[in-house]
N, C-alpha and C positions, 0 to 999 in steps of 0.2 A: 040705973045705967048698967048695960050689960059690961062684963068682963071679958078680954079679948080671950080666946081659949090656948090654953098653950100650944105650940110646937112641938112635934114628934120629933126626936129626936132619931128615928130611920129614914126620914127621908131623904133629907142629904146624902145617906150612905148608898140607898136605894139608887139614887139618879148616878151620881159616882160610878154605881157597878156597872149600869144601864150605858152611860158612856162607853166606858171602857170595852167595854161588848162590841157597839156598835164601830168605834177605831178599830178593833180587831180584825172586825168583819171586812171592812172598806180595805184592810192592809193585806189580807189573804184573796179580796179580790182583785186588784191592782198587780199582786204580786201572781194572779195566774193568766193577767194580762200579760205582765213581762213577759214569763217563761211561756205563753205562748208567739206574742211576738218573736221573741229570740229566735223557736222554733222557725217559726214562721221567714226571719231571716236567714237562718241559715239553709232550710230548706231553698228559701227565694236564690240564697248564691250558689248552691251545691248546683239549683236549676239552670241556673245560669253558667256558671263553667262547665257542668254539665251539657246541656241544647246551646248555649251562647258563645262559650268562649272557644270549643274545636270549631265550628264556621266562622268565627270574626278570624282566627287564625290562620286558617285555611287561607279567604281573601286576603288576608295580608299576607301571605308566601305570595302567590299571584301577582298580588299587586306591588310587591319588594321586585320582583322579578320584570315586570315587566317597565317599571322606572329606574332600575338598575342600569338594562340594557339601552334603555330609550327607544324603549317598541320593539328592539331587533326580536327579544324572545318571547315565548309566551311557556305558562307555566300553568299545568293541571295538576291539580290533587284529587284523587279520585275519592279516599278518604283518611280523616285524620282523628282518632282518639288520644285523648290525653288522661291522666289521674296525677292529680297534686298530690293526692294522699299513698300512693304507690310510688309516683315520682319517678314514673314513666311515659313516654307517647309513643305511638304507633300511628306510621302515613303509608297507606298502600296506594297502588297503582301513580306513580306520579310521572308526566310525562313533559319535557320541556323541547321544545323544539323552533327552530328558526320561521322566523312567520312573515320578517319584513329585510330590507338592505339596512333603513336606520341610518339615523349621522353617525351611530358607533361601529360600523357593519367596518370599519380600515382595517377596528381589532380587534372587534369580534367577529369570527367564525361561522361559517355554517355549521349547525351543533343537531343534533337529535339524540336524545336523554330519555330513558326509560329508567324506570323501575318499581319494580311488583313492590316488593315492601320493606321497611326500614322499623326496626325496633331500638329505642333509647330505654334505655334502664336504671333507676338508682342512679338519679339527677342533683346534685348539690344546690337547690333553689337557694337556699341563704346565701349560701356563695356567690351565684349569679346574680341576687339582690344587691348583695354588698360590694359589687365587682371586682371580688377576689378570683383566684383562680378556680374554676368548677371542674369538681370531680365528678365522673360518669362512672357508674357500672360497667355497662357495656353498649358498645353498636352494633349492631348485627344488619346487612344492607344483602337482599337477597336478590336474583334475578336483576342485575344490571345491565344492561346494552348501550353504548355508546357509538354514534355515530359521525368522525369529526373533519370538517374538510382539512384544516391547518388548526396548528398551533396559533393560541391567542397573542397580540404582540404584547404581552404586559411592559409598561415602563415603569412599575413600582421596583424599586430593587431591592427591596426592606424583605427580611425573611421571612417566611409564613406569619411564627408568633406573633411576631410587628404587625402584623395588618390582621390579628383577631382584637375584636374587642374586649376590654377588663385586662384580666391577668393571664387569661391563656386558658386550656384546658388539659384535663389530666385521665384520658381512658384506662380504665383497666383493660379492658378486652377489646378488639373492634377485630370484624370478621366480616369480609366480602364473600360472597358465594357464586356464583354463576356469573362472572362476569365475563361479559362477550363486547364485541365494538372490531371497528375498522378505523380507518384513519386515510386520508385523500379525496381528490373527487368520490363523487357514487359510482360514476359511468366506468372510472379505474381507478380504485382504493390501491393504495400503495401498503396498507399494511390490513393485516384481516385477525383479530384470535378468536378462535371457536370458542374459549374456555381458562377461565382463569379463579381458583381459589387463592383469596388471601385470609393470613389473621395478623394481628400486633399484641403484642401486650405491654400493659404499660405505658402510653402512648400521651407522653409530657408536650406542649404543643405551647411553649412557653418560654420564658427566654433562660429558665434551671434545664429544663429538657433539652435547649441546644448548646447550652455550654457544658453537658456531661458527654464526656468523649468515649465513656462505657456505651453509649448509645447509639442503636443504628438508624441515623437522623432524631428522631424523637420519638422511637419507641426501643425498650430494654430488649424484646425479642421479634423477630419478625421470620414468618414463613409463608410459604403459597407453592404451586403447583400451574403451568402453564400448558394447555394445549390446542394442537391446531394450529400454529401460527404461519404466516403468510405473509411476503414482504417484498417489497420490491428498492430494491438501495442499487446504484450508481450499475448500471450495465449488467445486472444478474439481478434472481429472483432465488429466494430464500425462502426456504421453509425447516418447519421445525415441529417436531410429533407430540413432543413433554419434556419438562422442564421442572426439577424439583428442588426447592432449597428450603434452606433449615439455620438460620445463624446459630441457634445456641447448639444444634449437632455441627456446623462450621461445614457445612457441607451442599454444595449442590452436584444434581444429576443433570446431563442433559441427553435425552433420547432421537436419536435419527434425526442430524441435521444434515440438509442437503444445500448444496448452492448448484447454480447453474446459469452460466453465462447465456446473454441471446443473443449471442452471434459464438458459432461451433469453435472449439480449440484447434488452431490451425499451426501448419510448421511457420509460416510468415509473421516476423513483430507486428501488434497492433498498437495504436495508438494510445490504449490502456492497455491493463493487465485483462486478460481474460483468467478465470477462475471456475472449474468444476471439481466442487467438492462433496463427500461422502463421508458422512460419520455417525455412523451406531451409534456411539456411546460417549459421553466425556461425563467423567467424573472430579469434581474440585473440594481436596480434604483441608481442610484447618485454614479455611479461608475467614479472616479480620473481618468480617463485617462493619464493624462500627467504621474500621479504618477506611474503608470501602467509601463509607458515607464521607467521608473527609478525603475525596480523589488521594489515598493510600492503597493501593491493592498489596497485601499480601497472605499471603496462603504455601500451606507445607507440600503439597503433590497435585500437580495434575495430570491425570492418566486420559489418555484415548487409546479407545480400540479399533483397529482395524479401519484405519481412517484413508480415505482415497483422495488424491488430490491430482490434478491434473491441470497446467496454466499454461498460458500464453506469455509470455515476456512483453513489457512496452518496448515502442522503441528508442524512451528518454527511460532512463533509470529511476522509479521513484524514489519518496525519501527515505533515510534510513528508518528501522522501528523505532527505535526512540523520536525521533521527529515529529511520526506518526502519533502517538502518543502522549506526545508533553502538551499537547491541548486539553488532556481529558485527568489526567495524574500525575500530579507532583512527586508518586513513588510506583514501582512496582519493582516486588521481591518475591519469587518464587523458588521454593526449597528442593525442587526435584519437578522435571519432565517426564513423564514415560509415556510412550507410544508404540505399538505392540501390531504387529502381524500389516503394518499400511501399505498400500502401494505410490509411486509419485511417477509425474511425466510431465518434463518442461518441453512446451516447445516454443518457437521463436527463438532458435538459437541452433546453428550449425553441429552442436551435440548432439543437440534433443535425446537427454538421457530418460532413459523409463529404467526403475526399480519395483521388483516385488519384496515381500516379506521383510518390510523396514521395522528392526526393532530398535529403538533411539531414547537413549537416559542421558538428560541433565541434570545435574548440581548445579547447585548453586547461584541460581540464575536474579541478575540486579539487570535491567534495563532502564530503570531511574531510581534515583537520580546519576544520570549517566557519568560513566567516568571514561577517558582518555583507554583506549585498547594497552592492556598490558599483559596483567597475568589471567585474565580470562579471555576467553575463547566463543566466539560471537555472543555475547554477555552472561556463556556460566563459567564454572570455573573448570567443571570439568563436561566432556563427553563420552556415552561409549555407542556405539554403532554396531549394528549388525545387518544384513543386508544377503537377500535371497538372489534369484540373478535380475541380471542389468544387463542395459541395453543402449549404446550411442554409438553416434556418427563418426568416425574419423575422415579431415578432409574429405568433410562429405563433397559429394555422394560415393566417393570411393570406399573407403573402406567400414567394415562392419565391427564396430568392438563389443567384448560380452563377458561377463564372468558368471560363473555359478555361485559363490559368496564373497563376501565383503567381512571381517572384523577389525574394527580399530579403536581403541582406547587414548584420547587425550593423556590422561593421566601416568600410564604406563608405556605412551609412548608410542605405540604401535599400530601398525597397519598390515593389513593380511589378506591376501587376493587367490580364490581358488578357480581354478581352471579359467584363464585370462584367456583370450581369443581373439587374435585380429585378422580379419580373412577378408578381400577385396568383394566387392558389388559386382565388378563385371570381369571379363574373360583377361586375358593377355592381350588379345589381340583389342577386345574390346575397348581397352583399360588407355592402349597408346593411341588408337583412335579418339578415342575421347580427349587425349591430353595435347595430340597434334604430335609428338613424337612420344620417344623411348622412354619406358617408366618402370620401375622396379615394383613389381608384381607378387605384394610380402604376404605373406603366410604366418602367422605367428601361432603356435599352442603351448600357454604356460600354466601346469598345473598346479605351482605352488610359485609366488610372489609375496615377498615380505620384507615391510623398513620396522627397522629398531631406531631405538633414538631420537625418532623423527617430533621436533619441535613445531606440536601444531598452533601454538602461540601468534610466531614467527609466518607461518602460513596464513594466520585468518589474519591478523594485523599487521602485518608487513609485505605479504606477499612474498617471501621467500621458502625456501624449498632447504631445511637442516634436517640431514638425519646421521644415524652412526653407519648406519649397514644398510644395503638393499640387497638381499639375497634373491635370486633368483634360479627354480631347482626343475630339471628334468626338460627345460626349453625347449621347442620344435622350430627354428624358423627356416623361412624355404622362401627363395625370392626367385622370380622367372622373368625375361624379358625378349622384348622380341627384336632383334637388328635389321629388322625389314624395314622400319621405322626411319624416321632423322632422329639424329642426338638431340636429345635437353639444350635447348638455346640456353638455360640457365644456369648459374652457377650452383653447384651442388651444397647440400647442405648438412652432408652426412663426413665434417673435417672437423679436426681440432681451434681450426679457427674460428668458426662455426659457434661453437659454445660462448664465447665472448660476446656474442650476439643475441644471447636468450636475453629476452624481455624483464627478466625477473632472475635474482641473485637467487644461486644453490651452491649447495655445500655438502657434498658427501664424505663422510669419512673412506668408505670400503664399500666397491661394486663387486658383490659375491658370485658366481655363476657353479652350477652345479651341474654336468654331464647332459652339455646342451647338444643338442644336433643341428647341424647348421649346412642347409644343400644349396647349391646356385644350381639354375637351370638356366642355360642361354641356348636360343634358337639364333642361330647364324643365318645369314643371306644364303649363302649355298648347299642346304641343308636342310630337311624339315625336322630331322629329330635331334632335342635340344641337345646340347654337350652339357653333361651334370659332373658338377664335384662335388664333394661330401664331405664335412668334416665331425667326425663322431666322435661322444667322448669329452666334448671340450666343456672344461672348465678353468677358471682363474680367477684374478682377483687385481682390482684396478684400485686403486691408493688416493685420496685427495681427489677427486673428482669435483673440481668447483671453478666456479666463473668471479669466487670474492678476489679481489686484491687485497685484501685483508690477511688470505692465503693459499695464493697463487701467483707466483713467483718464478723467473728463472733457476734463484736458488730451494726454492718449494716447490716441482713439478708434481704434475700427473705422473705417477709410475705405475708398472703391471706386471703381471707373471702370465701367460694362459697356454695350457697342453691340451694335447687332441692328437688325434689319428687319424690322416688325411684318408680319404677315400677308404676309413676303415683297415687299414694296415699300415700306413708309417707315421709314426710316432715324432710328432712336432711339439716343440718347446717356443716361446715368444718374450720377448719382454719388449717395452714400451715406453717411455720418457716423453714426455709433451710439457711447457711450457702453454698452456688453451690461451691462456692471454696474447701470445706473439702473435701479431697483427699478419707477422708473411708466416705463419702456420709452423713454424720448423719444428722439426719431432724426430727423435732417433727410434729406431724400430730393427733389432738384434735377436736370432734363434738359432734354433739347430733343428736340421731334418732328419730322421735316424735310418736305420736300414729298411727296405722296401725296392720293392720291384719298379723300374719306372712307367711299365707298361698300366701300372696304376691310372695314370696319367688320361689313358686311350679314352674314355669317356668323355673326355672333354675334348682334348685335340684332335679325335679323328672329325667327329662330324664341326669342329667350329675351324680349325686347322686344315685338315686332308693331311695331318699328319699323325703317322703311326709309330708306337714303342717298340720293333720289332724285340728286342731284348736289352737291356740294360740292365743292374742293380746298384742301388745308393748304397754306399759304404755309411758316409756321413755326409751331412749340407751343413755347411755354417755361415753367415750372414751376419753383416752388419749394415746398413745403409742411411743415409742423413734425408730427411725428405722437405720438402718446402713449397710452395705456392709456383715456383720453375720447374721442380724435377724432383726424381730420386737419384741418390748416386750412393755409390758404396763400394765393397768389398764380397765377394761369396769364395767359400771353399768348400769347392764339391770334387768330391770322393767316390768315384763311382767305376764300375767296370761292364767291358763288352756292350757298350752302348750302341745301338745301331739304330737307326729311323729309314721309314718308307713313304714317300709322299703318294696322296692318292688321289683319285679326281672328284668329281661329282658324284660318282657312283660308289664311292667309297670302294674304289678298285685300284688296284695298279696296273694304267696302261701304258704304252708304249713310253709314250713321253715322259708321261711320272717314272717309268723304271731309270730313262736314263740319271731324271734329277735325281734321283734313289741313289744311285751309282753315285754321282758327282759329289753329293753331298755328301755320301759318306765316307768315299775316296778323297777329299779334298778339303772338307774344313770339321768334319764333325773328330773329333779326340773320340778312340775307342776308350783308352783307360786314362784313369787320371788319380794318381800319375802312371805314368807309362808303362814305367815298372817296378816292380815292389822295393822299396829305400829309394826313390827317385824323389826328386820335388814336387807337390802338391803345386798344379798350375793356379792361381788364382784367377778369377773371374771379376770383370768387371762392369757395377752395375749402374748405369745411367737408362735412364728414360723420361723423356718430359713431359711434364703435367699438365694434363685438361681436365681447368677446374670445372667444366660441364659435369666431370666427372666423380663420384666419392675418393674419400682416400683410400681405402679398401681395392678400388681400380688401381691405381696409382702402387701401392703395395707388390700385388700381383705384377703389375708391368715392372718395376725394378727384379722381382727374381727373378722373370723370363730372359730379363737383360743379364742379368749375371748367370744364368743357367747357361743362356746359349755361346756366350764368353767362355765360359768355362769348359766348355764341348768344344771350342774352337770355332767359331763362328767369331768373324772380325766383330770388332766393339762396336764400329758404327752400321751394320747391317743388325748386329744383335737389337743395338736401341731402336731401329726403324722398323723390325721384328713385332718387338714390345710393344711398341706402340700403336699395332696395328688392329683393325674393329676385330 
């Protein structure tokens, strides 16, 4: 019987290694299966968000858009690249425009939306995974045009943040480029801009970004540049060339805005304001931005140059500017106005004043939150003015007024008028024809006019008229009138009574006059060439000049001093006392006349009279008389010698008849000397004459010394006043 043979002791070791070999093998093929799979997957998804995920994306803006609006819109993307791995996308040509009416067409718009290309940058995808707030790089949005009929009616009232989803978003940079668009119908767009750059930075769109007040809305900086713009708002059309602003320099430009009413600036109130305006240039320094965003305006200067304005007045007053404005800001504070070299022209007003060369600074200027008029002055605190010549209406169409400058200071008080002018529109003759009778035909040229003290407070907010001084220096006036005419059916308005009847309280300390000339020229019925008197020389000084009762008084009067040289050779003194409140006018009026020729006289009385000075001389005239809404009456002592008069006719002759009245009158009532003879009694003269108040007090004045001259010559008292009283 055989023996079984032993067992090697290798080959168990043998199959072992053999194993192990072939596990190995099976494990590094498997394992180049993975990592080609893997490959193979990732490659499958790169291809895929790669060719798959920019077109599924694309449809979906498209198709967002057009069930957003409910058909009204439609939406093209021309093309859209994305990279997850850059964590950026880029969409060119995208176009969005109105395609149907739509059940949402109530509040949405007619729209047409362009734009070339949009680049997003350094995208916070985890963020947006985990709907936290996403941070961007940048937006960059280039060639945009908009096309809008109206504004959409949103009813959301929640803030922007509120209605993004997640937590908001946080730009660092976003920057528009070529933006262009219009705004109204197409057939006529009420607003048009050729050109707009914007950037932001910083741009927090979250609910930390609107409650930092450092911020302008939700971005830390914001700038752009406007131009081309074109508008059309409430009765005028509005254009505007560039427009540049800068928050963190605090500064905008704005270059060549015009307005322009369609319908021409005309002298008749309109229904509205009419408005043509011109301005080169406005400049806005240290302007609050952020505050801005928060209906605050304030900013440190705003300058315009050379700005033209010209309106029409409504014929309802609109509201005041704060009215106007408390719709739109809860503040505005601006730290100085200036405006430099402007011109202005209102019309719609019996003025119609036109200014050149307006230079104009304010301080201090609050319009909200409004406060009650007090220590500021149409809401700065201070003004100063300057002012090239001007131009308005007095009782228009009559007379023409003008100066050559203007300077006045709020603050210091003052006001300052060079070469002042007031000169009539039409002739003498013209002037009373037009009025239906007899009108004082004034002449005015004053080359220096100037109030101290003058509380402009008081004038903008109270409408009253306080100053210390009016001085008034080198005067020209000259009044003519023609007696061909009827007298003024009206009562005159140039009395002490008269004052108590201004519209508006004043209060002068001291009315100054400085070496005025002051000529009457009257054309008599019997006569073509006027009778002129003249008083040169004249200056004075009138005290309390006011209509307050606060201080105008019986025992407070108007008082005065004023000297002059009648006809250029005798030397008159005046004083004055008026009580302006006393309802019957009474006023005392006291001088003296000095030595002079009386043939002085002959300019006036031959051609208004027919009467002549053949010789005479004033010693001295003195005068006192009480005057009132009845009469003048008084006292004169005239001091004069070898008096003689020649009455003459039409011809300014003495004929036959005239010589004998010559004779009679002089033989029988006229006093050669007075007194008689030297240490004799001084005859006193008595002045009565009574008042037509048709007429100024200045008439009234004159007919009481005619009354007491001819008294005092010997002429009975009641012929003297029927004398005086005569055209």
């Amino acid at each position: 019987m055989r023996r079984p043979s032993p067992v090697s002791p290798a080959v168990p070791v043998a199959s072992h290694i053999s194993a192990s070999r072939a596990a190995s093998a099976l494990r590094r093929h498997w394992g180049r299966w993975a990592v080609g799979l893997l490959a193979v997957l990732v490659v499958g998804v790169w291809a895929a968000v790669t060719f798959l995920l920019d077109p599924w994306l694309q449809r979906q803006l498209e198709e967002k858009a057009r069930t957003a609006s409910q058909g009204r819109y439609q939406l093209r993307v021309g093309s859209l690249r994305t990279s997850l791995l850059r964590r950026r996308a880029e969409v060119g040509q995208v176009h969005l425009r109105t395609v149907s009416a739509g059940p949402g067409s109530a509040r949405l718009p007619r729209l047409e939306f362009t734009l070339g290309r949009v680049l997003v940058e350094e995208v916070g995808v985890w963020a947006l995974l985990r709907g936290q707030e996403v941070p961007i790089g940048s937006i960059r949005l280039d060639s945009v045009a908009v096309d809008l009929a109206r504004l959409p009616q949103t009813t959301d009232p929640r803030p922007l943040h509120e209605r993004l989803p997640g937590k908001g978003l946080r730009v660092k940079y976003l920057m528009v480029r070529h933006l262009t668009g219009q705004f109204g119908p197409p057939a006529r767009p009420t607003a048009r801009l050729a050109r707009a750059d914007l950037t932001a930075r910083d741009l927090r769109l979250s609910a930390a970004g609107a409650a930092d007040s450092a911020r302008v809305g939700y971005a830390a900086s914001v700038a752009g540049q406007l131009r081309g713009v074109l508008a059309q708002v409430p009765g005028h059309a509005l254009s505007l060339r560039g427009l540049r602003f800068a928050t963190t320099a605090r500064q905008l430009v704005v270059d060549s805005v015009a307005v322009h009413p369609n319908q021409a600036i005309s002298g008749r109130r309109s229904a509205n304001i009419r408005v043509s305006l011109g301005l080169p240039r406005l400049v806005l320094r240290g302007l609050d931005a952020a505050a801005l965003s928060r209906r605050r305006f304030r900013a440190d200067t705003l300058a315009v140059r050379a700005p033209r304005l010209a309106l029409t007045l409504p014929a309802t007053a609109p509201p005041a500017f704060h009215e106007l404005l408390a719709p739109y800001l809860r503040e505005c504070r601006l730290g100085a106005l200036v405006a430099t070299g402007g011109r202005l022209r209102v019309a719609g007003t019996d003025l119609a004043p036109a200014v050149a060369r307006v230079f104009l600074t304010g301080t201090g200027l609050q319009v909200l939150p409004y406060q009650p008029p007090g220590a500021s002055i149409f809401y700065a605190q201070a003004w100063q003015l300057r002012t090239g010549r001007a131009t308005a209406t007095l009782n228009a169409p009559y007379y023409h007024l003008s100066w050559l400058g203007l300077k006045a200071d709020t603050r210091a008080g003052k006001l300052a008028l060079r070469q002042l002018t007031i000169v009539p529109t039409l002739s003498v003759v013209g002037l009373a024809r037009r009025k239906g009778h007899q009108a004082a035909h004034l002449t005015a040229r004053v080359p220096a006019l100037r109030l101290t003290g003058l509380d402009f407070g008081a004038a903008a907010n109270r409408h009253e008229l306080r100053a210390g001084a009016l001085t008034v220096a080198h005067a020209r006036i000259s009044t003519r009138s023609d007696g061909r005419f009827p007298e003024n059916p009206e009562i005159s308005h140039i009395t002490p009574e008269a004052l108590r009847q201004v519209p508006f309280l004043f209060g002068l300390d001291q009315l100054i006059i400085h070496q005025a000339t002051i000529t009457t020229h009257y054309r008599a019925p019997r006569e073509a060439q006027p009778g002129i008197l003249q008083i040169n020389d004249f200056g004075g000084t009138l005290r309390n000049v006011s209509n307050d009762p606060a201080r105008m008084s019986a025992a407070h009067p108007l008082t005065g001093r004023a000297t002059g040289r009648l006809q250029g050779k005798c030397r008159v003194r005046v004083m004055v006392r008026a009580n302006v409140l006393d309802p019957a006018g009474r006023h005392t009026v006291s001088g003296t006349f000095y030595s002079a020729p009386l043939a002085i006289l002959n300019s006036m009385t031959i051609p208004t009279r027919g009467i002549r000075f053949r010789s005479g001389t004033i010693g001295q005239i003195r005068f006192r008389m009480q005057l009132d809404q009845q009469a003048a009456r008084g006292t004169m002592w005239a001091g004069y010698t070898n008096l003689k008069l020649q009455r003459l006719n039409r011809e300014n002759q003495p004929g036959l008849l005239h010589r004998v009245e010559t004779t009679l009158l002089n033989g029988i009532f006229i006093r050669d000397n007075n007194p008689r003879q030297p240490g004799q009694e001084l005859k006193t003269g008595r002045m009565h004459s009574a008042r037509k108040r048709r007429y100024s007090v200045f008439t009234l004045w004159r007919q009481g010394l005619v009354s007491g001259l001819l008294n005092s010559a010997g002429v009975p008292a009641p012929l003297a006043k029927k004398l005086s009283e005569g055209k």
